[in-house]
MARLO-499202 format. One record per residue (C-alpha): x negated, y negated, z; residue in three letters; residue number from 1. Coordinates in steps of 0.25 Angstrom, whole numbers, always signed. Layout:
N
X, Y, Z, ALA, NUM $
...
END
This chain:
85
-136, -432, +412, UNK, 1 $
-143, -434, +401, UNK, 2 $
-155, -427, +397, UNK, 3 $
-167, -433, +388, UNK, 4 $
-180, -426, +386, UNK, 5 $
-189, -438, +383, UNK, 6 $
-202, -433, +373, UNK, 7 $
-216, -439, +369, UNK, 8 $
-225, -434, +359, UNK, 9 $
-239, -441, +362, UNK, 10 $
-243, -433, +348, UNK, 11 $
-233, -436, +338, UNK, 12 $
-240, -431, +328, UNK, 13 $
-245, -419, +333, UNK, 14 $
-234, -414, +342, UNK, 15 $
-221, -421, +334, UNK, 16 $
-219, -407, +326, UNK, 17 $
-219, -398, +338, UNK, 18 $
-211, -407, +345, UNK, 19 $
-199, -409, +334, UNK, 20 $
-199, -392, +333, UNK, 21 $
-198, -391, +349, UNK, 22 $
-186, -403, +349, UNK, 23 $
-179, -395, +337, UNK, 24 $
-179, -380, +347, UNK, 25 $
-173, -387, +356, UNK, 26 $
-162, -397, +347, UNK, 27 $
-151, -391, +353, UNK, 28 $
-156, -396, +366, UNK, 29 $
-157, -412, +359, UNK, 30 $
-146, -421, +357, UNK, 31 $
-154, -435, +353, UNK, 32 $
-168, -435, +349, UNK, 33 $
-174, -445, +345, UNK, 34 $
-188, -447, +343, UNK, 35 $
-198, -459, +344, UNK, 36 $
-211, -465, +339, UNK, 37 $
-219, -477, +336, UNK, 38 $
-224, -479, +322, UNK, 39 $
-218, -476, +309, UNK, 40 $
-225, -469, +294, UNK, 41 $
-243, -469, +297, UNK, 42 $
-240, -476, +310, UNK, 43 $
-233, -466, +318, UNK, 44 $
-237, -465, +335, UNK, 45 $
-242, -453, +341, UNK, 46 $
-231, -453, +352, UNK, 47 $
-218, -450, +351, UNK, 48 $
-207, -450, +357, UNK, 49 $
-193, -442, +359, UNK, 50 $
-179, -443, +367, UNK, 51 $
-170, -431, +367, UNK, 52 $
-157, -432, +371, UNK, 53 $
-155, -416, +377, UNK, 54 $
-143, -409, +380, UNK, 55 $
-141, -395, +386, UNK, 56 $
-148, -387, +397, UNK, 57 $
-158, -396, +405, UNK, 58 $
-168, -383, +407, UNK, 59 $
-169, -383, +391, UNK, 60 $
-171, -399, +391, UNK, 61 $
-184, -395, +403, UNK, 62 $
-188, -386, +394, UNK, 63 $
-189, -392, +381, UNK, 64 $
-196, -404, +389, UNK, 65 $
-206, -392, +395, UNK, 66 $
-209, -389, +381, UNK, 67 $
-212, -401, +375, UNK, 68 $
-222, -406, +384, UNK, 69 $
-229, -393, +382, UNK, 70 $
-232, -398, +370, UNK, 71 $
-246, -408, +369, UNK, 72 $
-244, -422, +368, UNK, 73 $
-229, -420, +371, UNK, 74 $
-220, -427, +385, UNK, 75 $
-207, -423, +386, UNK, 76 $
-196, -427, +399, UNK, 77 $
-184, -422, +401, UNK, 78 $
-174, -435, +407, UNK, 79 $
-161, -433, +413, UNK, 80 $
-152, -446, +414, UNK, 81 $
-139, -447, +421, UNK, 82 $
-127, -449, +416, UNK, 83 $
-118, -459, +425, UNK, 84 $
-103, -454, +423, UNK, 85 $
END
């Protein structure tokens, strides 16, 4: 099973800080991040989005997910995809 934890950040600008600190706690949970947006330099969007690649204990994964869409203007999902073997 592979597990993602699937982000957006409806307010980049405002959220993006307390995002980054909530993603760094919980590092050792994250194998790949990587991290979306449209618009570059004085053009940057407002919604962003991140993938995260998560190992470990699926309870943590739930509950880091929990946490973040505590936060305003933030949507997480936890996603689970089989691995055929």
């Amino acid at each position: 099973m592979k597990n993602f934890v699937i982000v957006v950040v409806n307010k980049r600008k405002k959220e993006a800080v307390t995002v980054q600190k909530m993603l760094t706690e919980w590092g050792c949970l994250i194998k790949t991040r990587l991290g979306l947006h449209e618009g570059v330099l004085d053009d940057c969007s407002e919604v962003g989005s991140i993938i995260l690649e998560m190992v470990g204990d699926k309870d943590k994964h739930e509950e880091l997910v929990r946490k973040l869409n505590l936060l305003a203007g933030v949507s997480a999902k936890l996603v689970d995809i089989p691995i055929e073997r």
